[in-house]
N, C-alpha and C positions, 0 to 999 in steps of 0.2 A: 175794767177788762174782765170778760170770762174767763179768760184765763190762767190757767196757776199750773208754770213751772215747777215741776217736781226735781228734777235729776240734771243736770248740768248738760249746757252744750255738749261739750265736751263727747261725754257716754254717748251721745245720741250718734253725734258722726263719727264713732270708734263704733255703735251696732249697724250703723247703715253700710259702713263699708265694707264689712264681714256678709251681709247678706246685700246681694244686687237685686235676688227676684225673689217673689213670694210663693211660687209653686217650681218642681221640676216633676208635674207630672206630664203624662205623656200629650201628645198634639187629642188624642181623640178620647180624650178621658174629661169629667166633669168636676173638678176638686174643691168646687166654692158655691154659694148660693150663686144662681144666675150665671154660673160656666165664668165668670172671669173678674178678675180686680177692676174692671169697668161697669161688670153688672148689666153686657149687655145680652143677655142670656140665646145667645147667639151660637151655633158651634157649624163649623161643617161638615162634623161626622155624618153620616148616613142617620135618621130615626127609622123606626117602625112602621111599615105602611099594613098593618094588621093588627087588631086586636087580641092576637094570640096572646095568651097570661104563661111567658114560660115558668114560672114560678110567683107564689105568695110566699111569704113569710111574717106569722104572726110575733112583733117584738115587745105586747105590750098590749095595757087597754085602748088606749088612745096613740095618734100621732098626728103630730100639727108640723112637725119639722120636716124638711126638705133634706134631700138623698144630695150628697157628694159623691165620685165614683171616681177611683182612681187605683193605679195599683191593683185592680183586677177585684177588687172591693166597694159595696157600697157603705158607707157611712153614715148614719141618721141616728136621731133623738127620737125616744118616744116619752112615754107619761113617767119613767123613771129612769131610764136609763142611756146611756149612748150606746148603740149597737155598731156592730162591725157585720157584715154578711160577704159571702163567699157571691161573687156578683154573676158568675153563672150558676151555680147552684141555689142558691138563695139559703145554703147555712150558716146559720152564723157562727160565724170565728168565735169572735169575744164581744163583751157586753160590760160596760162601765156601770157602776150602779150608781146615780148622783141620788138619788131620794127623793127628788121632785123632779118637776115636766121639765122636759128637755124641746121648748120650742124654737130656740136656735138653731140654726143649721151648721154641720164642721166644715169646717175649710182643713182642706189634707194640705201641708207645706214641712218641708227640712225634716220628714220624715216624721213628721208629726199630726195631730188630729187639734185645732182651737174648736171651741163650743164653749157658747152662754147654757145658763137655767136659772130655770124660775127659782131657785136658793140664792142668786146672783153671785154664784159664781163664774167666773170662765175658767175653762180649763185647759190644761195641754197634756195631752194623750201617746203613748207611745203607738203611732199608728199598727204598727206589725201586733201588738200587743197588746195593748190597749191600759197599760198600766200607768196611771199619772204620772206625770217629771214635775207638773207642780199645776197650783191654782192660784189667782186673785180674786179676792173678794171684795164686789162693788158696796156690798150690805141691801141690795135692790134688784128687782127681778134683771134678770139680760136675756129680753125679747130676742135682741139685734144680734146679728149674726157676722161673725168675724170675718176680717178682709185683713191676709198678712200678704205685708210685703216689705220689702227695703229692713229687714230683721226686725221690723215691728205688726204689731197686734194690733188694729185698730176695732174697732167694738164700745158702742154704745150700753146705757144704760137707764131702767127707769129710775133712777137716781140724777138725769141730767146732766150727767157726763157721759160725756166721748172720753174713751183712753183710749192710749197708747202704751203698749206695754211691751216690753224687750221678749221678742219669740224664746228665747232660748231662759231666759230666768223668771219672767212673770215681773218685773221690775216695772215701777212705771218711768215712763220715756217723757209723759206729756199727759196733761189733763185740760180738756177744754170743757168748760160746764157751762150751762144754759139753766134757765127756769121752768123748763118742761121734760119729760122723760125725754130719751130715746128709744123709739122701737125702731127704727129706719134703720137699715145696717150700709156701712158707709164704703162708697167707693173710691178705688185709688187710680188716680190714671193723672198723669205728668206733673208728680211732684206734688198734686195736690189731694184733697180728704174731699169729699159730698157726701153731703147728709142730712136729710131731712130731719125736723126736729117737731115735740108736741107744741111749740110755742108760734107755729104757725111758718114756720121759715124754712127756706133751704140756704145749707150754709156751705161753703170753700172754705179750706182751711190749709195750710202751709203744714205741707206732711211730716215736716221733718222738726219743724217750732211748733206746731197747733195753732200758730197764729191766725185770726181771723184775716183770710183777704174780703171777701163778700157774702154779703145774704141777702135772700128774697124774701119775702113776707106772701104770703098765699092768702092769708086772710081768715084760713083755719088748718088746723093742726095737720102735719102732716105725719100720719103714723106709722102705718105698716110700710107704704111703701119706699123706695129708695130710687136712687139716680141711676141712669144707665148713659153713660159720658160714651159719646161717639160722636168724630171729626171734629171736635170744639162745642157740641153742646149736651146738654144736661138735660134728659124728659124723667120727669117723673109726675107721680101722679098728687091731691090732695084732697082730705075731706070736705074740700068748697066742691067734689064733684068735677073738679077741671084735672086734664091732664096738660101740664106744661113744658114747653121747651124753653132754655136759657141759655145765653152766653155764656157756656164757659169760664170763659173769662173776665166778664164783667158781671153776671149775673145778669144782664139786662132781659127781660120776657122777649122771645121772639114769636112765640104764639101761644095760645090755648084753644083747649077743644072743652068743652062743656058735655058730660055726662048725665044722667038719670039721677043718680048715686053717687056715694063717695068713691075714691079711687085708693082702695089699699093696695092694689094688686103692683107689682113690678114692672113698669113698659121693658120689651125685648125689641132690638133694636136692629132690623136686617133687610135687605133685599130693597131699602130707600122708603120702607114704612113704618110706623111704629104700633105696635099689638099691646093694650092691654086689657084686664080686665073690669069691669064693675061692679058697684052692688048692685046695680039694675039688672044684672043676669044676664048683661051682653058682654058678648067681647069685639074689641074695638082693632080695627086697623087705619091708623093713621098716613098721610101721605108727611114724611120725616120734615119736610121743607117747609112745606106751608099749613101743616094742622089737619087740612081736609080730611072729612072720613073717605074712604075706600071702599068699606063695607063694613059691614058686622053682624054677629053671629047670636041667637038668641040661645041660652040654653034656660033650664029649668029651677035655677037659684041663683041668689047670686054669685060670685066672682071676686073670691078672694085670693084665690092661687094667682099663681104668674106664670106665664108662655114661656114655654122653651121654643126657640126655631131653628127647625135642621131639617136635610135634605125636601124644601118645600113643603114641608107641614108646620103648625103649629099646633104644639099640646099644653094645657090645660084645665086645669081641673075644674070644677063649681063646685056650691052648694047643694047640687040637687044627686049629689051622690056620684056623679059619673065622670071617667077621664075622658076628652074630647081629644082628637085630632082631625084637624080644619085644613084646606087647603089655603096655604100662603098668598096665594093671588086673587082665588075669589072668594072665598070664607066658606065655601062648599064643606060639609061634614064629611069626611073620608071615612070614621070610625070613631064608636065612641064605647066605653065597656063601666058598666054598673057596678060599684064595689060596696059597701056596708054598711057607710054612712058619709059625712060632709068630707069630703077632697081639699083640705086649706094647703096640703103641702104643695110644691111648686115639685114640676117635672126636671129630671134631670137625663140629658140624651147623650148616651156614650156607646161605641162600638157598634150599632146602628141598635140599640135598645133605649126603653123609657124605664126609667127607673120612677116611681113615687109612690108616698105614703097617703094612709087615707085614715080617718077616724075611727074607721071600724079596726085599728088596732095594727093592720097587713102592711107591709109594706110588695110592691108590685112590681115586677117586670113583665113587659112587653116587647115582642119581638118575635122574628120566626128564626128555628132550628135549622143546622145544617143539616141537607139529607146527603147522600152518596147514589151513584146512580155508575153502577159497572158495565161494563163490555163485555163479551167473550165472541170469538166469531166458532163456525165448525173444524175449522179449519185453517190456515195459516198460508199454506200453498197448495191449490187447486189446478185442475185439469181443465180449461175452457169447456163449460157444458155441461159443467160439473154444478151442481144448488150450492148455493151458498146459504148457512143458520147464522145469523147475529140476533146474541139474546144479549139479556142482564136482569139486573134485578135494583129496584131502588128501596134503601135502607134508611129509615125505617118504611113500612110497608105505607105506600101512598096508592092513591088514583090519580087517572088522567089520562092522559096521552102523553106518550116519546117519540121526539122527532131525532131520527136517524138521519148523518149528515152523510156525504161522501165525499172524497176526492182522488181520482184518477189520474195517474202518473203528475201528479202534487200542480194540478188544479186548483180553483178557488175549490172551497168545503160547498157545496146546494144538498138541498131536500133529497134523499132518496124516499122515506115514507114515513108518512106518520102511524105510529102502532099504539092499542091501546095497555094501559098497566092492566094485567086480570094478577091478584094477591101478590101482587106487588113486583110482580114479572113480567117482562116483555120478550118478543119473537117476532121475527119475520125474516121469511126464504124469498131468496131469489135468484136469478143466474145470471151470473157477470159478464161481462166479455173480459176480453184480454187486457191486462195492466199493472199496474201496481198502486194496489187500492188504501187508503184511509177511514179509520170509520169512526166519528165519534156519536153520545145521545147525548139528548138535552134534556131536563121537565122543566118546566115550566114552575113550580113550586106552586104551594096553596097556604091558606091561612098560616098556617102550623110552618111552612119549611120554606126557607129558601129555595129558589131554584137552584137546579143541580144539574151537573155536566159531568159527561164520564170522561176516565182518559181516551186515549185514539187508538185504536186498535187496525194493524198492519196484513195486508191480507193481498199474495203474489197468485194471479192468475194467468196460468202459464199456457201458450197456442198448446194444441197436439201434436205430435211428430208424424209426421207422414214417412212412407218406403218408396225410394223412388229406383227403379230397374236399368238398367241398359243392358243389350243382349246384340252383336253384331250376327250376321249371317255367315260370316263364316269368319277365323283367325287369319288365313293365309290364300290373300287373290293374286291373279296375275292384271295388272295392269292396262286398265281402260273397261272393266269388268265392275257391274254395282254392287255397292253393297248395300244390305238394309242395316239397319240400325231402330230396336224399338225397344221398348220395356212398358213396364206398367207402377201407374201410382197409388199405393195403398195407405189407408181409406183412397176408395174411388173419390177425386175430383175431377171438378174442368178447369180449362186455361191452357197456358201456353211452356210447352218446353222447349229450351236453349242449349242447343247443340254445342260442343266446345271440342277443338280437337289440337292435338299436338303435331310435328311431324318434324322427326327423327330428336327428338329431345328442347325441341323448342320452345318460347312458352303458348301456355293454352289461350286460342282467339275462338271467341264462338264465331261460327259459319253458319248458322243454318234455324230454323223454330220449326218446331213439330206440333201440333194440335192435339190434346188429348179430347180421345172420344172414346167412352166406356171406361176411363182408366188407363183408356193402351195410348200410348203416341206410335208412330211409325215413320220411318226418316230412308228413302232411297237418296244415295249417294255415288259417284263416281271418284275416286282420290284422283286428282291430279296428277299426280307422278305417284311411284318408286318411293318405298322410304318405310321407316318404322313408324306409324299410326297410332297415337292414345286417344280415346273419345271418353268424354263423360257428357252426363245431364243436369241442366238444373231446373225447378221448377220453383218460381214469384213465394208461393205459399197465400195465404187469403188469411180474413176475419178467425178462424178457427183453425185454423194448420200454420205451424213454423215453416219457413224455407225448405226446401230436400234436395239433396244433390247423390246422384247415383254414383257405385264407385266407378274405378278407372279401365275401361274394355282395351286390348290390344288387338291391333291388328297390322298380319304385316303385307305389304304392297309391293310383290315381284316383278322384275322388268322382263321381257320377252325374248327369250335366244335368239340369236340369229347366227348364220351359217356364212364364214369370210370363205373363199377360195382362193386359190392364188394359182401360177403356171408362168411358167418361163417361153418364149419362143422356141428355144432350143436346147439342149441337153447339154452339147460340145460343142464351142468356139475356138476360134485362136483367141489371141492377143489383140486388143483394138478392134474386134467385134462388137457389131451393139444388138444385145440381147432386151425382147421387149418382155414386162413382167406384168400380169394382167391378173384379173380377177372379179368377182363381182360379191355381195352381202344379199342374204334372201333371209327374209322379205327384202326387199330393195328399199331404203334407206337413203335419207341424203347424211351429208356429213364426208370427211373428210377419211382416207385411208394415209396411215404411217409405212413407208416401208422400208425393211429394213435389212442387212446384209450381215452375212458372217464369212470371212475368208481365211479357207483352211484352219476353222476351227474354233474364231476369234470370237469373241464376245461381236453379238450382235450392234451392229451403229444405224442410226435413223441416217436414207441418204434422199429420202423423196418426202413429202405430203400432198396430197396427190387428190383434188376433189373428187366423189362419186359423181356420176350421172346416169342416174336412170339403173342406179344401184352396180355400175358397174364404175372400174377405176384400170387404168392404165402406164406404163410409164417405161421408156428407152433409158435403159443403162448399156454403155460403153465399160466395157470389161479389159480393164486396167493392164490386168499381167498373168502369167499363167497359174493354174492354182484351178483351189475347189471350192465355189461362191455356193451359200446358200440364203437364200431369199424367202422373206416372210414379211406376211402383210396382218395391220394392228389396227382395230374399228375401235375408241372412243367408248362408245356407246350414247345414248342421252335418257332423254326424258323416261323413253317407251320401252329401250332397247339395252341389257347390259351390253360392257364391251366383251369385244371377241378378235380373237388371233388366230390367224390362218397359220396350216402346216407350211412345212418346208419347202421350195423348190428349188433346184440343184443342180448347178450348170458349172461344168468342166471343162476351164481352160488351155491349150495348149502351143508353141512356139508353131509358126507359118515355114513354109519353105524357103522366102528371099530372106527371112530373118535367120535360116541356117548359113546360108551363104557368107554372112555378111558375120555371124559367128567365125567361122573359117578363117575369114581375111585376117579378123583381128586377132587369131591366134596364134596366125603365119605368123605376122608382125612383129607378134610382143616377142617370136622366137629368135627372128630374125635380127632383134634390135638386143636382145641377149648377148646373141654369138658376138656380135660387134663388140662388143663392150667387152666381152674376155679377151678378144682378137688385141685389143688398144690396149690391155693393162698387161699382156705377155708383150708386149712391141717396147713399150715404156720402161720394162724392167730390165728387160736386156741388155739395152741404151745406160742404162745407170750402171749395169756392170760393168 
């Protein structure tokens, strides 16, 4: 057996269960060679579609190690030291000083920084600070580059050991040794170790014992490169020139693709293809399933770096000095930027940036800059008709064009216009109609900047008000008589006014439309009846004027006098005469007359209604008893006409001559029937005496 048990079961499953995972950095950060403990150098963050250098930073004469990024930091080895850098600015925080080349790459985990160096040791680093918590020493260079997980350290050595060593004490967990170096730094994915070895093999190893489950034999050494374990297999590359896939699980070959060259470089593993590079100076994309190439990409040296793939590129470094971004589907060069000397480091793609080192000493980002792009309009609430300014300025100063959006009373956002940047300011006037407006810019961005959007800027354009008049012809008509009715609408328009009138407190019903011409409308009218009249106006309003309504005109609507008469046949009757009572209304009028009586004095009584004809009215009263009748007639009135009451007429009753007579009799009588009655009560008493 290769290998040799150090430290007891025991320890191993009391550190694995204290750590479950090997990183808590965040989803879009890069914390390990090749973005992940699969080593499929894979991420979904967004990359750099520009060669813009937002910063270098020089850490050193040389650098062969590969950038980790996490924690808003990037993390690298150079020819003596481990650097820490401020990952948007490119200053460095702190610097570890080991004394020799730092070609490992860190893996950031449980707040800490692992790295090999050509001194062989590995170390463990207080990430925030950069101060040791401790080191192991292999006594041999450590090429291979650390993969923590499950609270262990795994990391190769040119010594021919694999360890495993407890993240948190530098303890060893496990030693698994072979008869060739390691430079292949090993991946962890379900429970098991991959790792290529100098003695020609790739091996599986049980993550947690070291125990060998399987190896393959390549047939020549396999060095630089490493496993990238996705869905159940295993591509890596080896010095026989082939790049190969494996069973996972058995090890068994499922394919190979044959190169030019040897294959140090790291396959990355995404979108159903597999990428990597050669010493032939191509880089390769394979179809993951069956080997096939897809295409490939010539550059100018060979191809020792490894791809990172994100957002549809793949970047890359060479030989020939230069970092390459290639498009993911057809190998098309999207961008490539010249740095100092040979490119060995491997790219690392975080926050939509490329981090990597290069030999001439730099370490590099690429990406473009947030710019800012403002709003301001002239004005906030305008008059229809009124120009409207929308400017802004984009920060820092760019060119181009800004496309100004719109939306009207919250419409979808369309094009209003496109205007060009002149020092880095934009403008354009125009005149709105009426609404309630939105308004945001866009650019477009350039090498250097992201595109850039401004906030929306809010902007009420409000109709004019128009004066709208009503003026009647006169306050006070008499009945059946027109009236006008006009006013005028200021600013002069055309269309149509809407008459509206009350009558006597009722509510307002429009009657009637006037035509405005010149501004004027004019409305002839006749009221229907009598009564108290209120008139206003309204007018639609249009594209550039609000509604307008005039205020409220009075007018009042008189009914027509007319003139009752009345007369009796005769002045003096008796008793039981019938007196005729007559009269007529002028103008003559239909309608009914009241008539009515007062006797000797009495509160007048209704004793007739009596129709007119032909404006005249008649009526026979028999005259009851003697006395002094007085007689009066009472018109209604209607539509045309108020009502009217005739004066008095005055007829004087008095007792006939048979009706004296017959007075007589019955006086005789009651006298005579008196006596009697005294006669009988003096006859009666006497008798009793």
């Amino acid at each position: 057996m290769r290998m040799r048990i150090v430290v007891c079961l025991l320890f191993t499953l009391l550190t694995c269960s204290i750590f479950a995972f090997g990183s808590a950095a965040a989803a879009s950060d890069w914390p390990l060679l090749h973005h992940d403990l699969s080593r499929t150098g894979y991420t979904d963050s967004a990359g750099s579609a520009t060669n813009n250098v937002l910063w270098n930073s020089t850490i050193g004469k040389s650098v062969i190690s590969s950038p980790a990024v996490a924690n808003g930091c990037v993390y690298i080895g150079s020819n003596d030291a481990v650097c820490c850098l401020n990952a948007t600015t490119g200053v460095i925080v702190w610097n570890y000083t080991t004394g020799t080349y730092v070609e490992s790459s860190p893996a950031v985990a449980y707040g800490n920084v692992y790295v090999g160096s050509d001194s062989g040791n590995v170390y463990c680093l207080n990430a925030t600070t950069g101060i040791k918590t401790w080191n192991y020493s292999t006594g041999e260079t450590v090429y291979s580059s650390p993969a923590v997980a499950n609270g262990c350290v795994y990391i190769g050595s040119f010594n021919g050991n694999l360890y495993s060593l407890n993240a948190t004490t530098g303890a060893i967990v496990w030693i698994f040794g072979t008869a060739a170096s390691f430079r292949s730094s090993p991946a962890v994915a379900g429970g098991y170790v991959y790792i290529g070895s100098g003695d020609d093999n790739v091996y599986c190893l049980n993550a947690t014992t070291g125990i060998e489950v399987w190896s393959y034999n390549t047939s020549a050494p396999v060095y630089a490169s490493s496993p990238a374990v996705v869905n159940g297999y295993i591509y890596i590359g080896s010095t026989d020139n082939n790049v190969y896939c494996l069973n996972a699980t058995t090890g068994a070959k499922v394919w190979n693709y044959t190169t030019g060259n040897i294959v140090n470089s790291f396959p990355a593993v995404a979108y159903g293809y597999v990428y990597a590079g050669s010493d032939d100076s191509n880089v390769y994309c394979l179809n993951a399933t069956i080997g096939a190439k897809v295409w490939n990409y010539s550059t100018g040296g060979g191809v020792s770096s490894s791809p990172a793939v994100a957002g549809g590129f793949v970047y890359i470094g060479s030989d020939d000095h230069n970092v390459y971004c290639l498009n993911a589907t057809t190998g098309i060069k999207t961008w490539n930027y010249t740095t100092g000397n040979i490119v060995y480091s491997f790219p690392a793609v975080a926050n939509g940036y490329v981090y990597i080192g290069s030999y001439d000493g730099k370490v590099y980002a690429f990406g473009q800059m947030n710019a800012t792009l403002s709003i301001q309009t002239s004005s906030q609430n305008i008059i229809i008709g009124t120009s409207l300014n929308i400017s802004g300025t984009l920060t820092p100063t760019g060119s181009g064009n800004v496309t100004i959006y719109e939306s009207v009373n919250g419409s979808a956002f369309t094009i209003l216009n496109v205007v060009p940047l002149s020092g880095g300011a934009y403008s354009f006037t125009f005149t709105p109609s009426a609404g309630s407006y939105q308004f945001y810019a866009t650019w477009s961005g350039d090498n250097q900047y992201y595109p850039a959007q401004s906030p929306t800027a809010t902007v009420q354009v409000t109709l004019q008000n128009a004066t709208l008049t009503i003026q009647p012809s006169s306050q006070n008509i008499i009945i059946g008589s027109s009236l006008n009715i006009s006013g005028t609408l200021t600013p002069a328009n055309s269309g149509t006014v809407t008459m509206y009138e009350s009558i006597n407190g009722a509510a307002f019903a429009p009657f009637d439309n006037a035509t405005l011409a010149n501004d004027t409308y004019s409305l002839t009218y006749t009221p229907p009846s009598g009564g108290s009249y209120r008139f206003y106006a309204t007018w639609p309003g249009n594209s550039q004027f609000n509604p307008a309504q005039s205020p409220t005109a009075a007018v009042q609507v008189s009914l027509l006098n007319a003139t009752l008469s009345i007369k009796a046949s005769a002045s003096n009757v008796t008793v039981g005469q019938t007196v005729t009572i007559s009269g007529s209304v002028t103008p003559s009028v239909p309608g009914n007359i009241i008539i009515l009586v007062s006797v000797n004095g009495s509160a007048f009584q209704q004793i007739a209604n009596v129709s007119l004809e032909n404006g005249a009215y008649s009526y026979n009263y028999k005259i009851p008893g003697v006395g002094t009748y007085a007689f009066q007639a009472s018109f209604a009135g209607n539509s045309q006409f108020n009502p009217v009451q005739s004066s008095s007429a005055v007829v004087g009753s008095t007792a006939g001559s048979t009706q004296s007579a017959e007075y007589t009799y019955i006086v005789v009588a009651v006298i005579a029937v008196i006596i009697i009655a005294v006669v009988v009560v003096l006859v009666l008493r006497r008798r009793a005496a």
